[in-house]
Residue, then its C-alpha position, 0 to 999 in steps of 0.5 A: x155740726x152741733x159741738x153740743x151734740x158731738x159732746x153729747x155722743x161722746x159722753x154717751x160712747x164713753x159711758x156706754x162701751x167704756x172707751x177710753x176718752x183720750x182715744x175718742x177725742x183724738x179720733x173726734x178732733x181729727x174727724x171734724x178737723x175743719x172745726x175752729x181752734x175755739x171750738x176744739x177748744x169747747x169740745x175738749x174743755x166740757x168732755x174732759x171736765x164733765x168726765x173729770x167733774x163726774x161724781x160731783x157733777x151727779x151729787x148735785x144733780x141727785x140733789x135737785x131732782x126727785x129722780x136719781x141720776x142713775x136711774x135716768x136715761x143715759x141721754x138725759x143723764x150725759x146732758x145734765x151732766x155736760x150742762x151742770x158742768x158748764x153753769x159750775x165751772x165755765x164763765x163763757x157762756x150765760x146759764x140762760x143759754x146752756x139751759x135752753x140748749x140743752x133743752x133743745x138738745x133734748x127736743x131733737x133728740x126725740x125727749x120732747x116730754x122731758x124739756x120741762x124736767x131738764x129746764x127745771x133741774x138746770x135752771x135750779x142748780x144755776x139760781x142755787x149754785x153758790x147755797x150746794x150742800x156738800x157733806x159735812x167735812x166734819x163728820x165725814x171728811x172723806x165723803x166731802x173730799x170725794x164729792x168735791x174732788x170726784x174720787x171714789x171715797x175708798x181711794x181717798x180713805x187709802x191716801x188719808x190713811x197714807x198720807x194723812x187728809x192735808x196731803x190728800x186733799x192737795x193731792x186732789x187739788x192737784x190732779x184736776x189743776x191744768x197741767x202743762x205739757x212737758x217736753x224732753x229736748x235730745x241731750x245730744x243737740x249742742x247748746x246753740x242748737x237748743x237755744x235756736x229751738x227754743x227760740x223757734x218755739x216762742x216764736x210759735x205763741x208756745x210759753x215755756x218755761x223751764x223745769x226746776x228738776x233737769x235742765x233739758x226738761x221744759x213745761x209749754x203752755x198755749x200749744x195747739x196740739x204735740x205735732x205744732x210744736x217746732x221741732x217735734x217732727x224733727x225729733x229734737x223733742x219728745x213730750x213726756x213726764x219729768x218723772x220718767x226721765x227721772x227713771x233714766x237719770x237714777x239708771x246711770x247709763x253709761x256709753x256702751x251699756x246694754x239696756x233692757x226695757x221691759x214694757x217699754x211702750x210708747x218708748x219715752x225712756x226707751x228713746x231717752x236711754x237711747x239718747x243717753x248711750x250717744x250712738x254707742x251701745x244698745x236699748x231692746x225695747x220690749x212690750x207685749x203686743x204689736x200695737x204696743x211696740x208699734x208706738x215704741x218704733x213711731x217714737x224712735x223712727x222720728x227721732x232718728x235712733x238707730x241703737x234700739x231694738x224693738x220685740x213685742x214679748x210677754x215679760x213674765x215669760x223668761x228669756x234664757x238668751x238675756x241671762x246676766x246680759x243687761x247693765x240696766x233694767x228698766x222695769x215701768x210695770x202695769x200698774x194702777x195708775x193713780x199717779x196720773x188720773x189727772x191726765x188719764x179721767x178714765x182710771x178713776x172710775x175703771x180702777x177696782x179694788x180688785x185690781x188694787x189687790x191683784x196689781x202687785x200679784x202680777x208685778x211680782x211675777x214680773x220681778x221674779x222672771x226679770x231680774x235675771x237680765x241684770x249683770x252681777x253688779x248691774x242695776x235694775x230700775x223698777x218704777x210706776x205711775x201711781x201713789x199706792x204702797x203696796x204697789x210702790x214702797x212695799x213692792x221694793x220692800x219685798x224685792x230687797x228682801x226675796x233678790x240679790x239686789x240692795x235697794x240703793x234709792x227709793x222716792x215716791x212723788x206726788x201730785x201737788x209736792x212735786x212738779x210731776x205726775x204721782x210717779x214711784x222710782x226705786x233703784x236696785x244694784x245687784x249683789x256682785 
């Protein structure tokens, strides 16, 4: 097996029919399993960063050849891409070698004529790689930012207006920055049975360190996959954002509440509310499809809790039978996502401005059926995974306004501030 072409048909799969990466990688991986960590390791690194490094990556390439990348073949296209992003951010392999595979790669696969045009290009951008000309940040701070960072210009223009260019750039740096994986150990195992597992863990090559904002929260770096973690079979662990347990932490859940979540998949504050009611009360965990809710039960099952009841239904479909019924509503809405590009490369590129626009539309609709479950006296968690205002300060600006319900706290987290995903939690108490 050739990972170059592998690598290759990935990319070209992705662009093409507009798979989701993740998917694909964990379905590649998975299929040539008897491939060596190291090579994982390759197939991973130069997918994802090629993916991620994406605008940049066609910046340079529209900058040494006299035909444009968009109007190349798509196989050429993919493995300039693949071969720029491995002679501008990877040191393993000299760029005389990605040169020549690549123009091998393009000989196999039927583009004998095109050899000469690859080499060039690439041998170009790699004798030149320290003189690139980015746009003049002085003049156009936004098309700099956006050609170094990858990001469309009309989202870095949002955050500068927002956050002002320091904080946006930081921002940036941050979502193409390597993340650790984050994992949440059950509150309920005794504290010597924490410091066993996190010994076992260690002893796995796993670094870990612990996380500043809640003290069963852990950062692990150096793990060959979720499911080699000790422990995570078991379901003394589960791996998810510190931003998220924040979600549960500002509900206050109390032993013997009755919770709703209303797009619950794939159940990490589901499970985490679970945990918290300690075998006494109840979480219904909801989403809007079987596939969706099939990940909530894989979640729960495996951490053996047995307090949640799990439904596929449509949130902005009222549900008379839970009027007045919940102590807490979670309500994680759809969202745009920005808060987690870094994890997530695709949302970049898919996310419209459009969708920037009707995002909110549907979120209200949302709102205005769900706040219904909430007791008087109740609280209602509204959160998302994404850095843009009208879908996080003034979406909670509106509910304040429009609901029986006093905003109580509201913070907006950001990539490079906060050891977290860009994350927006408000917390609302409905009027008794």
């Amino acid at each position: 097996m050739n990972i170059r072409e592998l690598i290759l048909d990935m990319l070209l799969e992705i662009e093409k029919e507009n798979t989701y990466s993740h998917i694909l990688m964990r379905s590649v991986l998975d299929k040539y399993d008897y491939l060596s960590a190291k090579e994982k390791a390759f197939i991973k690194r130069v997918t994802e960063g090629t993916l991620e490094r994406r605008m940049q990556i066609d910046y340079i390439i529209d900058s040494y050849s006299k035909i444009p990348v968009k109007k190349m073949k798509p196989l050429i296209r993919n493995l300039l891409r693949m071969s720029v992003y491995q002679i501008l951010f990877m040191d393993g392999v000299p760029d005389s070698a990605i040169c020549n595979e690549a123009v091998k790669l393009a000989g196999k696969r039927k583009f004998q004529s095109l050899k000469g045009f690859i080499n060039g290009v690439l041998r170009n951008i790699a004798r030149q790689k320290d003189q690139i000309a980015y746009p003049d940040r002085d003049k156009n701070p936004g098309g700099y930012l956006s050609v170094r960072y990858s990001m469309p210009e009309y989202l870095i223009s949002m955050w500068m207006e927002d956050y002002g260019e320091k904080q946006t750039e930081k921002m940036l740096q941050a979502m193409l920055a390597v993340r650790p994986v984050t994992i949440r150990l059950k509150e309920t195992m005794s504290e010597e049975e924490q410091e066993e597992l996190l010994r076992k863990i260690k002893a796995a090559g796993i670094r870990i360190k612990k996380h500043a904002a809640l003290p069963y929260a852990y950062d692990l770096e150096h793990l060959d996959g979720v499911r080699s973690i000790p422990g995570f079979e078991e379901g003394l662990l589960t791996v998810q954002d510190v931003s998220s347990m924040l979600c549960v932490e500002e509900a206050g859940i109390k032993e013997g509440d009755f919770v709703i979540d209303v797009c619950a998949a794939p159940g990490g504050k589901a499970t985490h509310a679970a945990v918290k009611l300690k075998g006494r009360g109840k979480v219904l965990a909801r989403d809007l499809t079987e596939e969706k809710t099939a990940l909530i039960k894989e979640n729960a099952v495996r951490q053996k809790l047995t307090n949640i009841i799990i439904e596929a239904y449509d949130a902005t479909v009222y549900d008379k039978k839970l009027r007045e019924k919940a102590d807490v509503v979670l309500a994680d809405l759809p969202c745009s996502g920005l808060g987690i590009v870094g994890k997530k490369r695709d949302i970049k590129y898919n996310i419209t401005k459009e969708a920037l626009q009707e995002l909110p539309l549907l979120q209200k609709e949302i709102l205005n059926t769900i706040w219904q479950y909430v007791k008087p006296g109740g609280v209602l968690i509204y959160s998302t995974c994404t850095i843009h205002k009208e879908e996080n300060e003034k979406m909670a600006a509106w509910f304040a306004d429009n609901y029986p319900f006093e905003l109580t706290d509201m913070r907006q987290l950001l990539p490079g501030v906060h050891e977290t995903d860009g994350f927006f939690i408000a917390r609302f108490r409905r009027h008794v």
